[in-house]
N, C-alpha and C positions, 0 to 999 in steps of 0.2 A: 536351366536349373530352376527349382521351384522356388521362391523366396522367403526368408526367414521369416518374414512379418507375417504377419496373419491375415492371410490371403494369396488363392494362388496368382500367380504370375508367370506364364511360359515363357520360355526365351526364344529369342527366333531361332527359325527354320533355317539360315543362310549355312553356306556349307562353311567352314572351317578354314579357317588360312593357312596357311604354310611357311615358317620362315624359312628366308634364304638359305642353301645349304645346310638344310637340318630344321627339323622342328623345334627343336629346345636347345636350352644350353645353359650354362650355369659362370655367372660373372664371381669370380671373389670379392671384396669389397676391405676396402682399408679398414683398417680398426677404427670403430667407432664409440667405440667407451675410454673412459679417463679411468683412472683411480680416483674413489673418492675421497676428498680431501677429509683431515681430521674433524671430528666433529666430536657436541659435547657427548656423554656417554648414553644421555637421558633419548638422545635420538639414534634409529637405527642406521647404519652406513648403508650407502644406495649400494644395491649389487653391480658388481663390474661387468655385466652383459657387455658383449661387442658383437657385431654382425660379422659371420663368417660366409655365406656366399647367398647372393639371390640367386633364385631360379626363373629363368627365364623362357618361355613358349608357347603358353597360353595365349589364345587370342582375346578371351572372354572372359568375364567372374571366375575366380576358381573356389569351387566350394568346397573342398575338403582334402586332407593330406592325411597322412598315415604313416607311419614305420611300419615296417618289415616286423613279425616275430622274431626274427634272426638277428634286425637291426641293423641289415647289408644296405635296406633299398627302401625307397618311399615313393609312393604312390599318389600322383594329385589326381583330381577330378575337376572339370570346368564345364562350363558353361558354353563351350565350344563342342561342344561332344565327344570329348576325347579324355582317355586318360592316358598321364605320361607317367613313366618311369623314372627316377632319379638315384644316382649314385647317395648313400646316406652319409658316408664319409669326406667325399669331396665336392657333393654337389653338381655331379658329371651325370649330364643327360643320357638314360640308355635310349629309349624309345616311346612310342605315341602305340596307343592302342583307339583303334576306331571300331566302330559297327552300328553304335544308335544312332539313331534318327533325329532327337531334340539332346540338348544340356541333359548332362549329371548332376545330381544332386549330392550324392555321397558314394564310397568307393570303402569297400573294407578285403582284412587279409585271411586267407587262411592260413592253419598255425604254423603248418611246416613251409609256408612263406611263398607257396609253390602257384596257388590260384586267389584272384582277386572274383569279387563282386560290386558290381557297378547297379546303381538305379540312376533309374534316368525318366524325363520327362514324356519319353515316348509309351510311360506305361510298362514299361517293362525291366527285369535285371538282367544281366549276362553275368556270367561265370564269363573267365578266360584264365589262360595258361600263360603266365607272366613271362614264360623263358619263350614262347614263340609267338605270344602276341593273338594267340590263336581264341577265338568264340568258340567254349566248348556246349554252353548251355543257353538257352533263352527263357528266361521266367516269362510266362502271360497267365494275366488272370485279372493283374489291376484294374482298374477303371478309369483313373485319375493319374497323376503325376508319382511315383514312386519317389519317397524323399528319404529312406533313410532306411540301410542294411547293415547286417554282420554275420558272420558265421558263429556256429557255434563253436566250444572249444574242442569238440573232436572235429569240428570241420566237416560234417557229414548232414548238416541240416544248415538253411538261411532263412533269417527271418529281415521281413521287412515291413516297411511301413508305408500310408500312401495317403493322397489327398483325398483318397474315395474313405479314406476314417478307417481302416481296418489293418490289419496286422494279420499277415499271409507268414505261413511256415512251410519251407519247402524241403524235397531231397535233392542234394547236391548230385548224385548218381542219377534219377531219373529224369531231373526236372522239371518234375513232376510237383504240385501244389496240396502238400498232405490236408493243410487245416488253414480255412477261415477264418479268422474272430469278428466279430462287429465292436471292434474294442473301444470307439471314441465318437462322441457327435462333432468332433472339429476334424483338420488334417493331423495325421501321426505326424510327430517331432523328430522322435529317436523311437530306437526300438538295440535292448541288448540283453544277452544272456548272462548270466550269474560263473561262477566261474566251473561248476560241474556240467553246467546244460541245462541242468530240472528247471529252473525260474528263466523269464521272460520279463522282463521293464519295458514298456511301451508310456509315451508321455505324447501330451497334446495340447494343440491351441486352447479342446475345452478346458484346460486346469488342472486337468485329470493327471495322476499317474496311476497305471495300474500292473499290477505283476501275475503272470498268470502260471501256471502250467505245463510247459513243456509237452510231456505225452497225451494230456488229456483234454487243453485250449481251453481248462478252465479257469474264469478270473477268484485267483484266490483272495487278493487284497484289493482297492484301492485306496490311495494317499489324498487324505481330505485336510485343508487346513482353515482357518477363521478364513480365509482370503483364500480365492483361485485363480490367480493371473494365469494368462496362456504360458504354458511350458515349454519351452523352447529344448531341451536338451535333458535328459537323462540317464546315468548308466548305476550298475552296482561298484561297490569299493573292490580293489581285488580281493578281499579276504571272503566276500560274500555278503559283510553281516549288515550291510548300510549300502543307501540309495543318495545319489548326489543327483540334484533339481536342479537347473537354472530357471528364470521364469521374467517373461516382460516387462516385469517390474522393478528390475536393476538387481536382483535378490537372487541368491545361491541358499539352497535347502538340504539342510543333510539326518535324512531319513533313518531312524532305528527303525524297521519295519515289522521286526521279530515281536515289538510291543503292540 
């Protein structure tokens, strides 16, 4: 898996372990939160979080998790080179899906909950068929570490991001690689789509966030502030109308970008 910080870092080549009878599994865990005791009014009451079940299977870093559109099923990614499947209600292991070569970096869903996309450090995405585990597609084109996808919301186009600095738009049917950008002089962070398709949020180590395009991979905007820390994470709000930043420098940014 590629690493958050700023700069790449691959992970090793070894193959992937296997736990005993099963690759994953999922422990429940006792309640771990209290009620909070009475307090004066002028402070807020801590939330009653409790832990309801670790997951367990991963050999390595796990970089990323997901729900299900449906909300049945979640989906990790690690650094093992596998992505596993998990029960979203009881935290019940379905399955390990394999095929790359190095660590995932990120893993996103399509809407009808049916096909995932995985990037990975070998360069490359896969499509798979979550109900057989099956490799239906292989993105090539990157150069560098693939660190961050998603489908669009009809499901029918993936965008990704890479350590070679550019932001690749693919067809999910051919895949096949429509459009290039040369969108960033650092590594892409995130990369997501707006909630119709048309827009594209791409963010990066340079500072940058920028939104482009869709059909035509043109950069319409990008997000400049007094300060450019490396941006680690960007998506659109659901309603569309706003851009949410994280950035190296402990700081969360919340974009009106229509100004």
């Amino acid at each position: 898996m590629a690493s958050n910080e700023a700069g790449p870092k691959p992970t090793s080549d070894s193959p992937s372990q296997q736990l005993p009878g099963g690759q994953g599994k999922a422990h429940p865990q006792a309640e771990s939160g209290k009620p909070a005791s009475s307090q004066p009014s002028s402070k807020p009451l801590r939330p009653n979080y409790s832990l309801k079940f670790t997951l367990v299977g991963h050999t390595k870093a796990v970089s990323s998790i997901k729900f299900s559109p449906d909300g049945q099923w979640l989906a990790s990614s690690a650094a093992d080179k596998t992505v596993k499947i998990w029960g979203a209600y009881d935290g019940k292991y379905e399955r390990t899906i394999t095929g790359h070569k190095q660590g995932i970096s990120d893993v996103a869903w399509s809407q009808d909950s049916r096909y995932l996309v995985s990037a990975s450090d070998d360069k490359t995405l896969k499509i798979w068929e979550v109900a057989t585990g099956k490799c239906l597609k292989t993105l090539r084109g990157h150069t560098n570490y693939v660190f961050c996808c998603n489908f669009n919301p009809q499901s029918n186009l993936i965008v990704s991001g890479s350590f070679d600095e550019s932001v690749r738009i693919w067809d999910v049917k051919t895949g096949k690689c429509l459009r290039t950008l040369p969108a960033h002089s650092d590594p892409v962070s995130a990369v997501h789509f707006n909630r119709d398709g048309s827009l594209i949020v791409s963010s990066s180590y340079d500072g940058l966030c920028r939104i482009w395009d869709t059909a035509s991979g043109q950069c319409l905007k990008t997000l400049v502030d007094d300060e450019n820390p490396p941006v680690s994470f960007v998506k659109f709000s659901p309603n569309g109308k706003y851009i949410l930043a994280g950035t190296l420098d402990n700081t969360l940014k919340l974009w009106d970008y229509s100004k």
